[in-house]
Backbone as CSV, one residue per row, in Angstrom:
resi,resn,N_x,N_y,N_z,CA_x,CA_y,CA_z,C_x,C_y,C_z
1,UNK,-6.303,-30.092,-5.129,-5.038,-30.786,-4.941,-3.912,-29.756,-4.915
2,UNK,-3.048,-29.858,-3.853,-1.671,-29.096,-3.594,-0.218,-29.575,-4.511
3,UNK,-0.019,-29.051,-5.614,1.081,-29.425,-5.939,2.064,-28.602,-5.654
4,UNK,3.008,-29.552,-4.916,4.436,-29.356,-4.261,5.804,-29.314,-5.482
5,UNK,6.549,-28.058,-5.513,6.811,-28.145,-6.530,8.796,-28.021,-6.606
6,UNK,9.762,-28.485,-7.053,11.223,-27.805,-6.103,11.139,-26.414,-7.446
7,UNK,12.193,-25.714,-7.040,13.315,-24.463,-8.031,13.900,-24.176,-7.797
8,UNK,14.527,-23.017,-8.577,15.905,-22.619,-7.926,15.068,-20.829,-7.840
9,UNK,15.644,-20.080,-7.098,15.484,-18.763,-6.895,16.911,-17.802,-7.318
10,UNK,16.675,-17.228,-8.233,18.304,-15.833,-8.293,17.871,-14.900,-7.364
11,UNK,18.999,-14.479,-6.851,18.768,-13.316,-5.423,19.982,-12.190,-6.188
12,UNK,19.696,-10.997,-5.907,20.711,-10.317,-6.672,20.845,-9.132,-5.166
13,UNK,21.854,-8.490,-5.034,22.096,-7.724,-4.313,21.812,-6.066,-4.998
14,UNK,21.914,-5.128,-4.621,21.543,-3.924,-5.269,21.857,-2.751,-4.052
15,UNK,23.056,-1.826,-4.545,23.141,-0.497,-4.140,22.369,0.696,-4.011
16,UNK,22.252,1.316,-3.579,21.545,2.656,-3.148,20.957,3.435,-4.677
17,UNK,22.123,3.320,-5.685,22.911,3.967,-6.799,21.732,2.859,-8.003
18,UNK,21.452,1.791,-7.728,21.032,0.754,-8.692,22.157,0.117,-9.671
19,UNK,23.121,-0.239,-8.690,24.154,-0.885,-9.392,24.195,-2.668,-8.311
20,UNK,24.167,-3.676,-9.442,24.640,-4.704,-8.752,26.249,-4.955,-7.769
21,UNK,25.982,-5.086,-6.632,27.581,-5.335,-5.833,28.265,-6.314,-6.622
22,UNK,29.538,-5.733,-6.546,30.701,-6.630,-6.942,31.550,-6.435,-5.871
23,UNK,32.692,-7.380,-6.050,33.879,-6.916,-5.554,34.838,-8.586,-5.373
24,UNK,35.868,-8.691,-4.646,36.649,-10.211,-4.360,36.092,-10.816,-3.571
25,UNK,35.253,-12.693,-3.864,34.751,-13.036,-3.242,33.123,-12.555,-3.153
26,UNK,32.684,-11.986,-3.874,31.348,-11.727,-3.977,30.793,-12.694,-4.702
27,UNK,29.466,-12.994,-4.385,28.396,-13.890,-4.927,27.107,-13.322,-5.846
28,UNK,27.391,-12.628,-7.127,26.087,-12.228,-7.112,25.853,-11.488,-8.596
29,UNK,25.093,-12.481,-9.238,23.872,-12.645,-7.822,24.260,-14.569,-8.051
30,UNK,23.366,-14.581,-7.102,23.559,-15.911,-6.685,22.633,-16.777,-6.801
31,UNK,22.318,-17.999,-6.524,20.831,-19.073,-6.949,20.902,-20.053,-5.376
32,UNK,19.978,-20.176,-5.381,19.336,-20.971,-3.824,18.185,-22.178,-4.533
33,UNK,18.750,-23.306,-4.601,17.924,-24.624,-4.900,17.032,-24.475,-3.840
34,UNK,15.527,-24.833,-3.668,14.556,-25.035,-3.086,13.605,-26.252,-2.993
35,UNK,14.436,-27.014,-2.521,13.298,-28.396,-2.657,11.974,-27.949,-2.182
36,UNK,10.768,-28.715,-2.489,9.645,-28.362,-2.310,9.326,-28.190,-0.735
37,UNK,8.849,-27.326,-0.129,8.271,-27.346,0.918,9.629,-26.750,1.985
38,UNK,10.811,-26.534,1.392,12.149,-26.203,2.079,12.231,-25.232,2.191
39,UNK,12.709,-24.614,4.235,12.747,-23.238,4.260,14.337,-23.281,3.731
40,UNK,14.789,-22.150,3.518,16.134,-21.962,3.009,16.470,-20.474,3.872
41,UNK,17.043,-20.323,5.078,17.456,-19.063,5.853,18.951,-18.710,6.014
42,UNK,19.740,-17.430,5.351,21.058,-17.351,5.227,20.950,-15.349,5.967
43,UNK,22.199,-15.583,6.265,22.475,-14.019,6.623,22.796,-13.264,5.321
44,UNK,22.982,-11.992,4.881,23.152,-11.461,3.904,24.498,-11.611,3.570
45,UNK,25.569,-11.868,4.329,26.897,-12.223,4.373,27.215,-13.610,3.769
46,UNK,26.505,-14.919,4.327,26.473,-15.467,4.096,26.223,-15.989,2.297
47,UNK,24.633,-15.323,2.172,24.240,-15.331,0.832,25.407,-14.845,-0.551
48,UNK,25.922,-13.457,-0.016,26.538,-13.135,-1.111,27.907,-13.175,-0.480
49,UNK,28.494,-13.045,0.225,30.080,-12.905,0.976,30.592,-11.374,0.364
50,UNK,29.170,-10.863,1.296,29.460,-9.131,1.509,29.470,-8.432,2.467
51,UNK,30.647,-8.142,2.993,30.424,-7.576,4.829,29.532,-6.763,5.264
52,UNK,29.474,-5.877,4.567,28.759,-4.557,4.828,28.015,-4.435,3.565
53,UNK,26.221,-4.387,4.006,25.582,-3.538,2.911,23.996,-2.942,3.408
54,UNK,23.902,-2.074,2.549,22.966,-1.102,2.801,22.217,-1.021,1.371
55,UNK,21.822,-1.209,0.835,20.565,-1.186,-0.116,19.236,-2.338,-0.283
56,UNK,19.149,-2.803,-1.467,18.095,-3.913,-1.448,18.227,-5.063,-2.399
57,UNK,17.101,-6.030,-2.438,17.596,-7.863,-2.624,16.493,-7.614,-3.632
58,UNK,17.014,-8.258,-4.594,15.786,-8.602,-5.826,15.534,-10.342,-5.951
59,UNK,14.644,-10.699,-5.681,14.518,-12.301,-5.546,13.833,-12.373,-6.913
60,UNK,14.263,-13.573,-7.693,13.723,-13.893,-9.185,12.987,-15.678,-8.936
61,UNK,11.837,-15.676,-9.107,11.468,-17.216,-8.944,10.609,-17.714,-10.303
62,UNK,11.148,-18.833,-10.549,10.745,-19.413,-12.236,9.471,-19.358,-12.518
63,UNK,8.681,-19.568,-10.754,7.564,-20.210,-10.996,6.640,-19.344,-9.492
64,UNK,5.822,-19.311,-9.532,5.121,-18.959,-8.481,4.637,-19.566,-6.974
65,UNK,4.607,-19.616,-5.931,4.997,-20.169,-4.475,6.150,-20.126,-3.779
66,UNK,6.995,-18.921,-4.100,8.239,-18.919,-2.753,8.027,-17.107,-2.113
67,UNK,7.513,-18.237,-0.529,7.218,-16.955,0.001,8.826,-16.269,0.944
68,UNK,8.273,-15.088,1.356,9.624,-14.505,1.436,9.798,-13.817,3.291
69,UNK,10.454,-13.769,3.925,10.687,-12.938,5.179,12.097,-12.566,5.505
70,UNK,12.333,-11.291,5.766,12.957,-10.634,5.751,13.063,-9.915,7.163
71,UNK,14.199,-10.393,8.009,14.630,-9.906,9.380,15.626,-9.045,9.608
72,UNK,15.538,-7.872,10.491,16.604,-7.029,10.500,16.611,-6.649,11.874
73,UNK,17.990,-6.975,12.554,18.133,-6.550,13.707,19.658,-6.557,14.126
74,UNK,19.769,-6.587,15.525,21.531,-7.204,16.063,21.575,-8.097,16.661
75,UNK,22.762,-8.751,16.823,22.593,-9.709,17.030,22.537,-10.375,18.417
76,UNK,22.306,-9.528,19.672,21.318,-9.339,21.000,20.300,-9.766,20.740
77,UNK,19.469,-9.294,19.794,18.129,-9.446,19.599,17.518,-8.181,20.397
78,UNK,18.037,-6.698,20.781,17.376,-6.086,21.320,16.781,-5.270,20.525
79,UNK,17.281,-5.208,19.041,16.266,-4.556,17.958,16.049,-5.834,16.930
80,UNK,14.814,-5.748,16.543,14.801,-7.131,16.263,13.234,-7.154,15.392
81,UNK,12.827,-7.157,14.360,11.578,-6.648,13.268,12.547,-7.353,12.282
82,UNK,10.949,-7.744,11.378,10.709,-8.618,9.931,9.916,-7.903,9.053
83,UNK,9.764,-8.543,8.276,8.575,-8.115,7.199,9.141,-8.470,5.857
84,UNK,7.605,-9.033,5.416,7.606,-9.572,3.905,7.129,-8.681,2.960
85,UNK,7.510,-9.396,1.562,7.494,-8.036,0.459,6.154,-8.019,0.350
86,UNK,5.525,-6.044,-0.050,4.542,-6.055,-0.342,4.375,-6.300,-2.066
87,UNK,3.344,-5.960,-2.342,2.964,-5.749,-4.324,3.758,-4.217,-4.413
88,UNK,4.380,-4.195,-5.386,4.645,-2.875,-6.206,3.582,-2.103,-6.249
89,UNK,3.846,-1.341,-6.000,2.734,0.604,-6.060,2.867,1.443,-6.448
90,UNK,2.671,2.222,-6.984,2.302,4.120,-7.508,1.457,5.048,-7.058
91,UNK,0.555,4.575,-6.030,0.307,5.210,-4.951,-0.310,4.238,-3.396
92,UNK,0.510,4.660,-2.443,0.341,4.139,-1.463,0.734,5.460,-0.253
93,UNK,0.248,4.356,1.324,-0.051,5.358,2.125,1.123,5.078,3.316
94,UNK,1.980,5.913,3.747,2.794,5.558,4.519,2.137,6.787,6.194
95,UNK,1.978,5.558,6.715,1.101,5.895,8.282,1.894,6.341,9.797
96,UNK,2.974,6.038,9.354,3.607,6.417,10.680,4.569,8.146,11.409
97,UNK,3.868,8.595,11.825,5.207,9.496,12.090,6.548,9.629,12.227
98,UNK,7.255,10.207,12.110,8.276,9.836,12.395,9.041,8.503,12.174
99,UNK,8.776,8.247,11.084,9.280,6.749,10.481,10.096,7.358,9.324
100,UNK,11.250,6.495,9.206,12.246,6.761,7.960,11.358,5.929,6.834
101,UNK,10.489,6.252,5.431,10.198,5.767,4.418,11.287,5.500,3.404
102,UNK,11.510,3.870,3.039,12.310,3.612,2.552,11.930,3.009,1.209
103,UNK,12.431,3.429,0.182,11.928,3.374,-1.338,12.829,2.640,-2.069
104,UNK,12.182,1.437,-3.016,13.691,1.068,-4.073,12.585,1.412,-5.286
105,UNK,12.965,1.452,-6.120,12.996,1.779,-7.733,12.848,0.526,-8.927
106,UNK,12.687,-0.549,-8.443,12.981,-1.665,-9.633,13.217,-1.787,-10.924
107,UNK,12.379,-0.629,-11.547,12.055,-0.454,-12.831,13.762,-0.367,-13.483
108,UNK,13.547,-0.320,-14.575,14.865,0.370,-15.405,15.131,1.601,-16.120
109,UNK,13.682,2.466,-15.544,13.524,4.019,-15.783,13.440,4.733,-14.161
110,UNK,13.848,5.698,-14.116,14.181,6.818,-12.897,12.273,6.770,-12.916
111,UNK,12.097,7.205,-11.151,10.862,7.732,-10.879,10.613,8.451,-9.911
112,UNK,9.880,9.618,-10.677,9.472,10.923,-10.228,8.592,10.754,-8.849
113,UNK,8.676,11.236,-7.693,8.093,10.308,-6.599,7.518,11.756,-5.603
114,UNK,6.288,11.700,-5.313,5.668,13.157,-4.637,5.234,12.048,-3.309
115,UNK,5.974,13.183,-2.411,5.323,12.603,-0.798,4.844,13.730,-0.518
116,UNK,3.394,13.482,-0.078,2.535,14.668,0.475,1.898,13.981,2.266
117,UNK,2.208,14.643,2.825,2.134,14.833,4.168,0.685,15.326,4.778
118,UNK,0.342,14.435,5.354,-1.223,15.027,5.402,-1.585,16.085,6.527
119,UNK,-2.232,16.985,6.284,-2.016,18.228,6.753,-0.762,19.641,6.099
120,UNK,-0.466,19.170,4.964,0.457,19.647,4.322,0.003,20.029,2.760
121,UNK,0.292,21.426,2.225,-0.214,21.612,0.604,0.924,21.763,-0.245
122,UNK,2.295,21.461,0.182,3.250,21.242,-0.485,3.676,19.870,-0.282
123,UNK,3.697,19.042,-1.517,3.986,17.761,-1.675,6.214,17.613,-1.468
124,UNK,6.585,17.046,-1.266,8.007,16.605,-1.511,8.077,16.052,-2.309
125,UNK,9.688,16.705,-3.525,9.360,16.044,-5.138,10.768,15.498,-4.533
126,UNK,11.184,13.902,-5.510,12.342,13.534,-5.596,12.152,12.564,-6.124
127,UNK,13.486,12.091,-6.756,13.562,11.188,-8.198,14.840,10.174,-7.286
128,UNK,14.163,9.003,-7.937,14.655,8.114,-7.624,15.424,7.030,-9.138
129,UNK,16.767,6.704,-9.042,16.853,6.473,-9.953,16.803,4.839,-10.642
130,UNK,16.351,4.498,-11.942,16.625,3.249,-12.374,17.271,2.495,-10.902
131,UNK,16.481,1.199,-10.288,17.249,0.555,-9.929,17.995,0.869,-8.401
132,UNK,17.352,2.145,-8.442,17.784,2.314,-6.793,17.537,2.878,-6.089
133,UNK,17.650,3.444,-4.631,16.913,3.606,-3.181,16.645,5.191,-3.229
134,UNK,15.949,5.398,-2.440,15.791,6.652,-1.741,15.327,6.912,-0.183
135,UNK,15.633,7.271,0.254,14.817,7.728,2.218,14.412,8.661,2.765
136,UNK,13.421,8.880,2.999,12.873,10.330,3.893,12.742,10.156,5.257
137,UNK,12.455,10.677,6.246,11.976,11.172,7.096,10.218,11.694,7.133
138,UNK,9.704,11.379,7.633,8.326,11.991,7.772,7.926,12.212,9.059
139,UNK,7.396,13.529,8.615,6.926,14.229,10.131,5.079,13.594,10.218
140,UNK,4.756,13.601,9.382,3.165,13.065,9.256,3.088,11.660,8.954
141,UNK,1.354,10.931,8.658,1.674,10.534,7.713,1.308,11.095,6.554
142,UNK,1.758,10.414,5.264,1.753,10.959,3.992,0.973,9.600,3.066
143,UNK,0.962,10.441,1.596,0.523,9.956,0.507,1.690,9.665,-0.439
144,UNK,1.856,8.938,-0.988,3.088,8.774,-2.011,2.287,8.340,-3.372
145,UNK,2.600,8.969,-4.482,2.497,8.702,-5.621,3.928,9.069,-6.501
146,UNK,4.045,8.000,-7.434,4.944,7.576,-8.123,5.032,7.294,-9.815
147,UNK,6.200,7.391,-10.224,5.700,7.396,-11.706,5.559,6.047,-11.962
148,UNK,6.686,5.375,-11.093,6.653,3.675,-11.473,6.625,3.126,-10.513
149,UNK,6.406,2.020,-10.227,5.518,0.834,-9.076,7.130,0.906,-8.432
150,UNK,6.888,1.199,-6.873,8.258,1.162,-5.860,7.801,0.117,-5.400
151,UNK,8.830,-0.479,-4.541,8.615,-1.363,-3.011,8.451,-0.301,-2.179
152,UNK,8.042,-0.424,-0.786,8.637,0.462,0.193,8.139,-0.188,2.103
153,UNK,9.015,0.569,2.361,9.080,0.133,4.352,8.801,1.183,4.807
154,UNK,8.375,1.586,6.104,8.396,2.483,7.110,9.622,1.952,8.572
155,UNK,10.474,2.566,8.597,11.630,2.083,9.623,11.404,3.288,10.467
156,UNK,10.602,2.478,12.111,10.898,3.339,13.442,12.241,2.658,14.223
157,UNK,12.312,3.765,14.689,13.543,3.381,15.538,13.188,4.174,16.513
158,UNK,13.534,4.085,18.268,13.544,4.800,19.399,13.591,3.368,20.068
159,UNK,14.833,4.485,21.314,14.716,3.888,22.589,15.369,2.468,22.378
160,UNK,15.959,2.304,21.346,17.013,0.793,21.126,16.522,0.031,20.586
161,UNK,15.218,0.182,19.833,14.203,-0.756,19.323,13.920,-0.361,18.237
162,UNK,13.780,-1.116,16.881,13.556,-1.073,15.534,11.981,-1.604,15.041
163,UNK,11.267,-0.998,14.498,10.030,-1.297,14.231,10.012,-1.241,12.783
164,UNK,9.730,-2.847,12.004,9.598,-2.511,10.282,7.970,-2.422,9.880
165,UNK,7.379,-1.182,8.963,6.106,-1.436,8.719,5.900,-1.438,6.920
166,UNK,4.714,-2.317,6.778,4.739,-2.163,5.337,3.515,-0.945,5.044
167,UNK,4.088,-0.532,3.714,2.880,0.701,3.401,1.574,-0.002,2.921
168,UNK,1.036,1.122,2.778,-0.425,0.385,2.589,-0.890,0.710,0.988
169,UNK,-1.385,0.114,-0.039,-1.506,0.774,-1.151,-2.741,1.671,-0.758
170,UNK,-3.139,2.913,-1.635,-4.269,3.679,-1.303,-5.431,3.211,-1.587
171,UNK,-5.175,2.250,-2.806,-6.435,1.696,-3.401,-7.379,0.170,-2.472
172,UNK,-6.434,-0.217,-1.340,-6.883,-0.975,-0.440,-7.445,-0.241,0.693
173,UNK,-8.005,0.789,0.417,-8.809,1.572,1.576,-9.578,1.043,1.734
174,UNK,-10.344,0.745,2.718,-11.743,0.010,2.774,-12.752,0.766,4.367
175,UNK,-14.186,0.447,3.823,-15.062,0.713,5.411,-15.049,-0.150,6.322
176,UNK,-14.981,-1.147,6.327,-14.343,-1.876,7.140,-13.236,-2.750,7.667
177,UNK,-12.847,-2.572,8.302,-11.192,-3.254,8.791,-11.664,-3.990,10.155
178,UNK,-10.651,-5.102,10.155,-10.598,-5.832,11.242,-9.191,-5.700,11.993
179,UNK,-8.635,-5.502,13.118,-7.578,-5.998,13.623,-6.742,-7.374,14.082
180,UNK,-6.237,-8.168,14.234,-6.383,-9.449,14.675,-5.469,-9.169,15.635
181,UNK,-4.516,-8.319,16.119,-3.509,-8.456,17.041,-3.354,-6.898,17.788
182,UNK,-4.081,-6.943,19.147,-3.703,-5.613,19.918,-3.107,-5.737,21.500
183,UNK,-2.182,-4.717,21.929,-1.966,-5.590,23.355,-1.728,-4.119,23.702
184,UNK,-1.965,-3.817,24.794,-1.386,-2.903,26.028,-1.491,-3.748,27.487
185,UNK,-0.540,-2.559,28.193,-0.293,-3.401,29.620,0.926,-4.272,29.541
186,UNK,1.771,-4.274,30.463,2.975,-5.196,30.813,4.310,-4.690,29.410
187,UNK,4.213,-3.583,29.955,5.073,-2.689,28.640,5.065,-2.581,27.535
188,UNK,3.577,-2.944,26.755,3.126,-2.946,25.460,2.011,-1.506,25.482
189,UNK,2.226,-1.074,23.887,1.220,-0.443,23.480,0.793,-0.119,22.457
190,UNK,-0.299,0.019,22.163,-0.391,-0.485,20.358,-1.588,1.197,20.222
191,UNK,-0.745,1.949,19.365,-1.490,2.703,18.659,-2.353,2.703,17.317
192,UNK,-3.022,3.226,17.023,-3.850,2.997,16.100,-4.262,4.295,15.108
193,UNK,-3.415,4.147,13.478,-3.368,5.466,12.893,-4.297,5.126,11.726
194,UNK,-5.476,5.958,11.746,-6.691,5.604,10.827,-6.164,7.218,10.455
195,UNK,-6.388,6.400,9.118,-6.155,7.546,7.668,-7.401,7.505,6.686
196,UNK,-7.806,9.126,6.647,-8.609,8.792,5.119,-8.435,8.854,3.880
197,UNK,-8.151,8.509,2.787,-7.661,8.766,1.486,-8.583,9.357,0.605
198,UNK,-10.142,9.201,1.365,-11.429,9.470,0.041,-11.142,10.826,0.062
199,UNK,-11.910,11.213,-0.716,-11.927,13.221,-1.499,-12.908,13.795,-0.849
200,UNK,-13.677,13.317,0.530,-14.359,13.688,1.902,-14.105,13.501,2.818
């Protein structure tokens, strides 16, 4: 049996720095009633009545079942990518080249954060603090280990087009994988970056 259930959700806004936004006319954090089974979709402006922002959203739910998607683009629609939150990690695998890796911090302690680049024997050290962001650049892909469980994205960009990817934890390596979605032809093309994580 499916029980359908309502709540309310707190959404909090969060700076680069791990400071909650304030300012005149700010919302935040703020609460979103959810009747059962109700999508609830707002712009970030909307949500908090903040013109401009650049860091990350902490969603708080009483109870378990509110799923989440998260769209970022302009408003053309000529860059135009989603993606939902993954699980918190301390080591995971970020696959793309040339993708900006984007890190928040949740915890309420700073974390010590090594990106190692595969094909690379010097790791990248940097600390991320209580509560807030960090971004790299990667020329490979890499390995990330962490002192405390991050979120994180991979953001491509080229050619006017925005691509969001989620990382992969390391410990979901597996021998077999399935794909469910590939296309080339008619200006599509789908690459395919197989990584190994084992110690062979």
């Amino acid at each position: 049996r499916v029980l359908f259930r309502s709540m309310t959700v707190t959404l909090r806004a969060i700076d680069a720095s791990g400071s909650l936004i304030g300012g005149t006319a700010v919302r935040n954090p703020m609460t979103a009633p959810l009747a059962a089974g109700q999508q609830y979709a707002k712009l970030i402006s909307e949500l908090f009545g903040i013109a401009s922002f650049d860091g990350w959203i902490e969603v708080e739910s009483p109870s378990p079942g509110a799923g989440i998607f998260v769209a970022t683009g302009t408003w053309n629609g000529a860059e135009l990518d989603g993606s939902s939150p993954a699980d918190l990690s301390t080591d995971f695998i970020a696959s793309h080249p040339g993708a900006t890796l984007a890190m928040a911090n949740p915890s309420n302690r700073s974390a010590t954060v090594s990106v190692l680049e595969f094909g690379s024997v010097s790791p990248v050290t940097l600390s991320i603090p209580a509560r807030g962001t960090a971004r790299i650049k990667l020329n490979a892909s890499a390995r990330v280990t962490a002192s405390e469980p991050l979120s994180a994205l991979e953001i491509l960009e080229s050619g006017g087009k925005i691509a969001i990817g989620a990382t992969q934890a390391t410990a979901s390596g597996k021998g077999s994988l399935v794909f469910p979605q590939a296309a080339t032809g008619d200006g599509y093309v789908t690459q395919l970056t197989l990584t190994n994580v084992s110690s062979t």
